[in-house]
C-alpha positions in Angstrom: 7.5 -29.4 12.5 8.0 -26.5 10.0 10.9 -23.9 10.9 10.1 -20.8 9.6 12.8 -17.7 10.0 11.1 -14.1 9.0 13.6 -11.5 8.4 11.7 -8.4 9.6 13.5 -6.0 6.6 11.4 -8.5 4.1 8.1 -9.3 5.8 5.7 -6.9 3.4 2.7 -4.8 5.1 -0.7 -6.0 4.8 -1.8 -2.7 4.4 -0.7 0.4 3.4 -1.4 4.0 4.9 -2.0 6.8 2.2 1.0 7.9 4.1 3.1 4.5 3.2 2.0 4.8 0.1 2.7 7.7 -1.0 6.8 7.3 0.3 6.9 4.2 -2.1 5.5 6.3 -4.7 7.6 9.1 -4.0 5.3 11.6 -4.0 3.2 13.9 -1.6 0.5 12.2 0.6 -2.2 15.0 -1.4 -1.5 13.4 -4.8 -2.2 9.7 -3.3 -5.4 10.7 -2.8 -6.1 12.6 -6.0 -4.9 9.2 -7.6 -7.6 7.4 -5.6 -10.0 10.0 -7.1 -9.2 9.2 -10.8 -8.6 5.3 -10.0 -4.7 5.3 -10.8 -4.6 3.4 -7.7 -5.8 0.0 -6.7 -9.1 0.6 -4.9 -9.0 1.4 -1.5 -10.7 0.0 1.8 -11.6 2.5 4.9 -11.4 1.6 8.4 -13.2 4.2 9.8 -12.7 7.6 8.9 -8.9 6.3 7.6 -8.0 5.0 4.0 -6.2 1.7 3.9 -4.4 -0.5 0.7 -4.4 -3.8 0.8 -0.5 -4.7 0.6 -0.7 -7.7 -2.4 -2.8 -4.9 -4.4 -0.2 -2.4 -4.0 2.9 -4.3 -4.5 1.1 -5.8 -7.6 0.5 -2.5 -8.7 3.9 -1.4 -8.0 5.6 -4.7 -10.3 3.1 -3.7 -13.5 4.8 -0.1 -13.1 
């Protein structure tokens, strides 16, 4: 049997909120989503009317920076 111990300050997000994203970012929600406009961003996914990033695309995107 495997012991596994998650420390929940490490466990990463699966996804990311505009909202999320924007705080690691450090800037305002508003220019998240203009960088979704000119694809500065890693391409988004929607679940429903909201706009979701998938975590390994934005923590990739966050170690190239």
């Amino acid at each position: 049997m495997i012991d596994i111990e998650f420390d929940e300050a490490t466990v990463e997000p699966a996804v990311y909120t505009v909202k999320e994203v924007a705080e690691l970012l450090a800037v305002h929600p508003a220019t998240v989503r203009h960088m979704i406009e000119e694809k500065q961003l890693p391409e988004p996914f929607r679940a429903g009317r909201l706009i979701r990033f998938r975590g390994a695309s934005i923590r990739r995107f966050l170690n190239e920076q």
